[in-house]
One Martini backbone bead per residue (centre of mass of N, CA, C, O) as a GRO file, in nm:
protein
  294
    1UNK     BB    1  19.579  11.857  22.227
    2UNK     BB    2  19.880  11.727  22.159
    3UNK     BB    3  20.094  11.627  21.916
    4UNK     BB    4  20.159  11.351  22.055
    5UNK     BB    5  19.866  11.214  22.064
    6UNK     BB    6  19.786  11.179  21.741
    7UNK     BB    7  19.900  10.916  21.696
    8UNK     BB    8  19.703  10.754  21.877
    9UNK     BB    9  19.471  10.805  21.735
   10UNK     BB   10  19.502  10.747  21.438
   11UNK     BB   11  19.512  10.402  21.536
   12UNK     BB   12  19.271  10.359  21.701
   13UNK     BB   13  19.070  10.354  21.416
   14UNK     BB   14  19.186  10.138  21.215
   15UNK     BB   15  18.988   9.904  21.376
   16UNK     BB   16  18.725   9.986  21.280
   17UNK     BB   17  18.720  10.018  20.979
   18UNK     BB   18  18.743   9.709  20.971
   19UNK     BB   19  18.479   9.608  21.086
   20UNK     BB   20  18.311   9.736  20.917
   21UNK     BB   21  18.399   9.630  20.669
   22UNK     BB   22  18.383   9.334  20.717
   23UNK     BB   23  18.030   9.367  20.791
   24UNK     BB   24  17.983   9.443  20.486
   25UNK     BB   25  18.092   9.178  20.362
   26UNK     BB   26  17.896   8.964  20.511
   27UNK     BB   27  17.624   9.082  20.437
   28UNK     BB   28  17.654   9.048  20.160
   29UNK     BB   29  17.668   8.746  20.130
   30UNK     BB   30  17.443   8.675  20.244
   31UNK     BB   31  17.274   8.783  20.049
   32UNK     BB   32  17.363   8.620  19.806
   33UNK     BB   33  17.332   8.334  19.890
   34UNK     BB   34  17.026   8.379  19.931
   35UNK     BB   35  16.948   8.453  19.618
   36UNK     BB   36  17.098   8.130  19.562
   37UNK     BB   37  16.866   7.990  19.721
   38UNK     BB   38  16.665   8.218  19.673
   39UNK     BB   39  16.527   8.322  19.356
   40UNK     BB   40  16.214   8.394  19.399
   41UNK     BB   41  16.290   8.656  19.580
   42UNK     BB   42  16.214   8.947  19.556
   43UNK     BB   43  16.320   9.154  19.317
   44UNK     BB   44  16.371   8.936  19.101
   45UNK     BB   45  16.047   8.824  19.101
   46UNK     BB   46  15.942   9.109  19.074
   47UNK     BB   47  16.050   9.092  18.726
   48UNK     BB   48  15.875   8.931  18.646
   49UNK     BB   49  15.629   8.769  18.459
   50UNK     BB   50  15.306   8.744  18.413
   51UNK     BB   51  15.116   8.498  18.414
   52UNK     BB   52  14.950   8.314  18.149
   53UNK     BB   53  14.641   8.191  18.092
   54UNK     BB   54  14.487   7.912  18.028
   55UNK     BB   55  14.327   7.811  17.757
   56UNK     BB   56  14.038   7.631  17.720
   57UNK     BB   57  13.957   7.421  17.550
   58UNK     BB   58  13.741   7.311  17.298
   59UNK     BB   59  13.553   7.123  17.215
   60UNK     BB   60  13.489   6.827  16.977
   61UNK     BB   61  13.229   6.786  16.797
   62UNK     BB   62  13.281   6.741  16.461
   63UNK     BB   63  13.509   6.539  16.431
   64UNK     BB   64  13.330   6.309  16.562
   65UNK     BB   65  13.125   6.311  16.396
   66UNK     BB   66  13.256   6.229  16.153
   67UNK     BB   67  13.345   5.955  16.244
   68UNK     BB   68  13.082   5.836  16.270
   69UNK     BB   69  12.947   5.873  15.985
   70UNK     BB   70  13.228   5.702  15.908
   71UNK     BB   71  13.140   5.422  16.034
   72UNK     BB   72  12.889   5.388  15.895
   73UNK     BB   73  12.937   5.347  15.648
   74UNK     BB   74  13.144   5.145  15.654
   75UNK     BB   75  12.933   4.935  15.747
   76UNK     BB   76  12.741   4.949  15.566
   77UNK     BB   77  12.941   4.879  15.293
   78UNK     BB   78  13.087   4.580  15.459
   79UNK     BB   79  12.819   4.423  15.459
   80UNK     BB   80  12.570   4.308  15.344
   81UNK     BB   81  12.450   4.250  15.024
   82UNK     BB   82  12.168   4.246  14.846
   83UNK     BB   83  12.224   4.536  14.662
   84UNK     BB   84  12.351   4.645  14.367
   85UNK     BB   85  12.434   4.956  14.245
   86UNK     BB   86  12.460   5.018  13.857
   87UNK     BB   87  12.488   5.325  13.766
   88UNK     BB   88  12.484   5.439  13.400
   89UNK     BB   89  12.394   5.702  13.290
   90UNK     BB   90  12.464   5.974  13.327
   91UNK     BB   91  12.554   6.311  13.265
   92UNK     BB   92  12.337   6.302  12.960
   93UNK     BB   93  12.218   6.492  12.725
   94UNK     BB   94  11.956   6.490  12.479
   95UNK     BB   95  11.959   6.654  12.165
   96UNK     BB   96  11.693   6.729  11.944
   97UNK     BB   97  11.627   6.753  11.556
   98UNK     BB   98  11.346   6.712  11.385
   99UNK     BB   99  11.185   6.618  11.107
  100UNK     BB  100  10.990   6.481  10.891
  101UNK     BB  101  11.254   6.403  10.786
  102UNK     BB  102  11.589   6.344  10.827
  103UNK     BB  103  11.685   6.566  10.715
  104UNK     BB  104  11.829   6.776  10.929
  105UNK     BB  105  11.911   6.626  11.157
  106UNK     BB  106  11.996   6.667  11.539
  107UNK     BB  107  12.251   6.549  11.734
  108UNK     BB  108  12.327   6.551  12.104
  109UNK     BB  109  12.570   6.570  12.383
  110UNK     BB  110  12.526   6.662  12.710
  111UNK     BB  111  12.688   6.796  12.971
  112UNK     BB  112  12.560   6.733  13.307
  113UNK     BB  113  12.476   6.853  13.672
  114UNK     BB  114  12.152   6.632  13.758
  115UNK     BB  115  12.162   6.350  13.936
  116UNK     BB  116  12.068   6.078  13.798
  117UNK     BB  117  12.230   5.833  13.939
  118UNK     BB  118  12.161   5.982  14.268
  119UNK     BB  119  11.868   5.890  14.210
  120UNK     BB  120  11.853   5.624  14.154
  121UNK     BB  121  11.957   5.511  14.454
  122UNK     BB  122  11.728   5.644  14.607
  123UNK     BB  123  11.509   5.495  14.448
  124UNK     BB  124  11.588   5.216  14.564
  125UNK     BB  125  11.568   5.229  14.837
  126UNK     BB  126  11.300   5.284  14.875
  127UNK     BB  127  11.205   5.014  14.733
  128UNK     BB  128  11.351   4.829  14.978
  129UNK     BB  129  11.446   5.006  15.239
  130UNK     BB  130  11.700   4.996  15.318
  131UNK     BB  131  11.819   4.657  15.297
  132UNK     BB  132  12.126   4.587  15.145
  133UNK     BB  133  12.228   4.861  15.011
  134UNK     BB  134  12.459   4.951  14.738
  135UNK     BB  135  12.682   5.091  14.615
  136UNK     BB  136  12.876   5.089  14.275
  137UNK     BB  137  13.129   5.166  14.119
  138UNK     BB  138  13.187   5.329  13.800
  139UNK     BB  139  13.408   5.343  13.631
  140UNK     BB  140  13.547   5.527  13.414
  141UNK     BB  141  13.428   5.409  13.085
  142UNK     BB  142  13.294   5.110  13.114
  143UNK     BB  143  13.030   5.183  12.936
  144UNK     BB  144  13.163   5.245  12.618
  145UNK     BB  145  13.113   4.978  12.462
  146UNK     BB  146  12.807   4.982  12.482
  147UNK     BB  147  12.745   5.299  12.366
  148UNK     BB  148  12.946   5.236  12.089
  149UNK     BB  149  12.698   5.077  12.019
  150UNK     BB  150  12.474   5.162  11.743
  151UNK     BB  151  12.244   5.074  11.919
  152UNK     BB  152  12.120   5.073  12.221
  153UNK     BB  153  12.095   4.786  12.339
  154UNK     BB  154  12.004   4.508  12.598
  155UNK     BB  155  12.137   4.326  12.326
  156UNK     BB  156  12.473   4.302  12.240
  157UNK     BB  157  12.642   4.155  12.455
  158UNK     BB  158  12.846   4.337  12.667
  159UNK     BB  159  12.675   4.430  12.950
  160UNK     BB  160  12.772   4.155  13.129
  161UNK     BB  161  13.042   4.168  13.161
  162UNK     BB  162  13.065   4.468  13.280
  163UNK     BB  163  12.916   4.372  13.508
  164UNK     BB  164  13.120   4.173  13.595
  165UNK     BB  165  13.356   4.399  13.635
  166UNK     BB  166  13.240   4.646  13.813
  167UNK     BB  167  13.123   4.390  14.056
  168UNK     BB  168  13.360   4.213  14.132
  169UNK     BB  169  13.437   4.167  14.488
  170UNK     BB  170  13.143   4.273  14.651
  171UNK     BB  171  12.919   4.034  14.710
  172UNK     BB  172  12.637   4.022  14.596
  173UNK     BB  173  12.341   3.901  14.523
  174UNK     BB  174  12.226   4.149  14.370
  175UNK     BB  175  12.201   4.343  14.028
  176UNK     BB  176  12.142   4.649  13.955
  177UNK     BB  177  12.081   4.824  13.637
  178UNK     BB  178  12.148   5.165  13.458
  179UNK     BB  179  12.099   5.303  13.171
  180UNK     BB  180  12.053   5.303  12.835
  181UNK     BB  181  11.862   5.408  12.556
  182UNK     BB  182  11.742   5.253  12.232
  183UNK     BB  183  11.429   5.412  12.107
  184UNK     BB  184  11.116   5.441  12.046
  185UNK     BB  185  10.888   5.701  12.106
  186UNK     BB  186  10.548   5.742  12.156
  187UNK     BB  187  10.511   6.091  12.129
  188UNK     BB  188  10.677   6.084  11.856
  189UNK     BB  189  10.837   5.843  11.705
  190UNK     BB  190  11.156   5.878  11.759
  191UNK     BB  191  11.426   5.776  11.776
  192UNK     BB  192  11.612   5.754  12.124
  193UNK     BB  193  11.813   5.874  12.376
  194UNK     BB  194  11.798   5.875  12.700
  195UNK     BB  195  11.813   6.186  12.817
  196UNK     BB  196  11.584   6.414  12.672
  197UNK     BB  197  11.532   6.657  12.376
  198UNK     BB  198  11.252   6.707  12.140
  199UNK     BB  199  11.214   6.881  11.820
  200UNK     BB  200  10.913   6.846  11.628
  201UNK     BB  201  10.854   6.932  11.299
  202UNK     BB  202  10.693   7.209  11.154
  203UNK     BB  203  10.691   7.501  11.230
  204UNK     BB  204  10.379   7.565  11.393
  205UNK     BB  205  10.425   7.220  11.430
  206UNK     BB  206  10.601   7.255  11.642
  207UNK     BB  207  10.759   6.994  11.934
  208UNK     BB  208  10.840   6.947  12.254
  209UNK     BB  209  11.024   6.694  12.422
  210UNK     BB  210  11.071   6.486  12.733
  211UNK     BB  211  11.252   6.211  12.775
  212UNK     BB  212  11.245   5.843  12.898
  213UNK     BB  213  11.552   5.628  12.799
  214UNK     BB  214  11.578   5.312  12.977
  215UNK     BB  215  11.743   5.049  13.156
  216UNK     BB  216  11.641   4.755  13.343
  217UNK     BB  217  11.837   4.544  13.548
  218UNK     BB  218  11.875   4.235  13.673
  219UNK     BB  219  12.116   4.010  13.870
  220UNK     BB  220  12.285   3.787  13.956
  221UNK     BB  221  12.576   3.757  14.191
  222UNK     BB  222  12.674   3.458  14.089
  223UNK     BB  223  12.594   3.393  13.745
  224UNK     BB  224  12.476   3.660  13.613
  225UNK     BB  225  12.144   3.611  13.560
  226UNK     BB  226  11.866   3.727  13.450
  227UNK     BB  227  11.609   3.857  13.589
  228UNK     BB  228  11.281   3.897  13.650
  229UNK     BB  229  10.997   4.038  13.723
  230UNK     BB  230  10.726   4.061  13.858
  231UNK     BB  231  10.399   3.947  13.721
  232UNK     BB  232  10.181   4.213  13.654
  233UNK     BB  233   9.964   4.477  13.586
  234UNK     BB  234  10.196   4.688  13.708
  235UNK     BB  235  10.409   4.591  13.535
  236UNK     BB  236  10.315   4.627  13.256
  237UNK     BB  237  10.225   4.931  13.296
  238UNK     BB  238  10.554   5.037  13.341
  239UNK     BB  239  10.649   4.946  13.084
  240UNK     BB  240  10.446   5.113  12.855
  241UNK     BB  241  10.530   5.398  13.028
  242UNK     BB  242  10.892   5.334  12.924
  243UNK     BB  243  10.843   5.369  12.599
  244UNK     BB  244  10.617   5.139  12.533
  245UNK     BB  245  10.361   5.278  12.376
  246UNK     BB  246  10.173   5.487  12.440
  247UNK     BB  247  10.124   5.790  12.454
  248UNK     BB  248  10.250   6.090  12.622
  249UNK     BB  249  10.241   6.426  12.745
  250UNK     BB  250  10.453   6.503  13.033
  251UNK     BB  251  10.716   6.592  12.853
  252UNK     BB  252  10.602   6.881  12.761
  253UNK     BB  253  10.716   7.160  12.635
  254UNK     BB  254  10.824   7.506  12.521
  255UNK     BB  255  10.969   7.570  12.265
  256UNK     BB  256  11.119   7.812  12.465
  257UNK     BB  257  11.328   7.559  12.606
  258UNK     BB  258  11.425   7.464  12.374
  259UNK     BB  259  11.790   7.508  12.249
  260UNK     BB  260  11.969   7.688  12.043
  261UNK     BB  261  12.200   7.537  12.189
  262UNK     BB  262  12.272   7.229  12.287
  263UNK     BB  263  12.499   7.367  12.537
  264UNK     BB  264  12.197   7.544  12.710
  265UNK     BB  265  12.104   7.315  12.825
  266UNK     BB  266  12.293   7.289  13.113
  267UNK     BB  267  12.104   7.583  13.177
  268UNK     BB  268  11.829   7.457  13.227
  269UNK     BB  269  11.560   7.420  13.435
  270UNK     BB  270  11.351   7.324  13.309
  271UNK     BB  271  11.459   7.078  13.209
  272UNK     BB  272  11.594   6.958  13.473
  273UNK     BB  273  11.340   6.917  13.603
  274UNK     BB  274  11.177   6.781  13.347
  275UNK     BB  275  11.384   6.497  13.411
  276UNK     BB  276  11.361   6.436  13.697
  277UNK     BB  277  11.051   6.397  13.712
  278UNK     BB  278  11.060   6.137  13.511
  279UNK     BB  279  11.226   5.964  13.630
  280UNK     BB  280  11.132   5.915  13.917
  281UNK     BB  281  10.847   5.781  13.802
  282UNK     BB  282  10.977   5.556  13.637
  283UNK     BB  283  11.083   5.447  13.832
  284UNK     BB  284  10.821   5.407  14.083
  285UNK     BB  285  10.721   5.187  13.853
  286UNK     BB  286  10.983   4.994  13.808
  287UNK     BB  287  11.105   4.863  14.053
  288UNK     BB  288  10.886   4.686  14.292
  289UNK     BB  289  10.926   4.465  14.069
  290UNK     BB  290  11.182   4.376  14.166
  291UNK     BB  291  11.138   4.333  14.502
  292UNK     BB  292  10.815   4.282  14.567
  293UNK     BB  293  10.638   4.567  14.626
  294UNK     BB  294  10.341   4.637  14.470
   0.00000   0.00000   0.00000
């Protein structure tokens, strides 16, 4: 090749090198332009991670169940109610020691967690066959004027306003009623009051005894007066055999079961359980007399 010719190859190569260049760059915009109207195609797509699998929820059945429980309730608490039960023992033990005279005797009241109140509402719908029975709140402190008056007794003017208070609008047919009381215990000669124990005598002539002195009142629910129970040999003798009457010996324990100290009755299984057991018997002996189911 001369030296002339020179200049025209080199002339005539600079026409490819664009066209290349061109091509190159057409190519690139397409794929471009690709990349923009389908994003997940490519190497772009298989850079996500991957989906991850949705945990299908649990059924709620608990959930479920509480509202139904709670629907039921509601309508038992706001349909008919044919009895309010207005129970007012409260948690309250009482502890006695007393001696041949007066002299030296100790009383005390100790807080105890025995669920006296819910026995008592228990054993009502029990006798009534849980017919239209309601339990009726008993704001704290409201039978207060009544046992704060001693002795307690089922007559003392108080206690007819206090239940015509605590049963406001709640507008049952009638009210049964559930206190404590103060009277004469026939198996010790003593008097006592509402659930407790006492340990009487001198020496080793000392004996323990777990009584139960309560008063149930049924009231008429429009005008609160007194209903009388159905009057039968079988209401005569439930009446005897709680608090007036012949002695029993059904809640005696063993002198070692008595509290060293007031305080440790809260704690003595021994007396929880026959204070339950006695209180139970004597509900079941005196409720069906007011309900006429003897």
């Amino acid at each position: 090749m001369t030296a002339a010719a020179m200049p025209n190859m080199s002339v005539s190569m600079r026409p490819s090198r664009r066209r290349t260049s061109t091509a190159t760059i057409t190519r690139r915009l397409v794929l471009l332009m690709l990349a923009v109207a389908f994003p997940w195609t490519g190497a772009s797509a298989q850079s996500l991670p991957p989906a991850t699998p949705t945990a299908k929820a649990a059924p709620k059945t608990t959930g479920t169940k509480a509202k139904v429980a709670k629907t039921a309730t509601a309508v038992r608490e706001s349909g008919p109610c044919a009895v309010g039960v207005i129970t007012a023992l409260g948690d309250i033990f009482t502890v006695q020691k007393n001696g041949m005279t007066r002299l030296g005797d100790e009383y005390a009241e100790v807080p105890v967690s025995w669920g006296f109140d819910d026995l008592v509402y228990a054993r009502v719908k029990a006798a009534t066959g849980d017919t239209g029975v309601r339990r009726i709140a008993v704001p704290k402190g409201a039978f207060d004027p009544f046992y704060q008056s001693p002795p307690i007794k089922a007559e003392n003017g108080k206690l007819t306003p206090i239940v015509r208070k605590v049963a406001g609008a709640s507008g049952c047919a009638s009210y049964l009623v559930v206190t404590r009381r103060t009277d004469s215990e026939p198996s010790v000669l003593d008097e006592v009051t509402g659930i407790g124990v006492i340990n009487r005598g001198i020496g080793f002539g000392r004996y323990s005894h777990v009584f139960i002195m309560m008063d149930i009142q049924l009231y008429d629910g429009t005008t609160f007066e007194k209903r009388e129970p159905a009057t039968s040999s079988k209401a005569l003798l439930s009446r005897l055999t709680s608090g007036v009457g012949p002695a029993s010996h059904a809640g005696d324990v063993d002198n070692s079961a008595f509290p060293a100290s007031p305080a440790d009755a809260a704690n003595n299984n021994v007396l929880r359980d026959m204070a339950r057991s006695m209180l139970k018997f004597r509900l079941d002996q005196r409720l069906p007399a007011y309900f006429g189911r003897e």
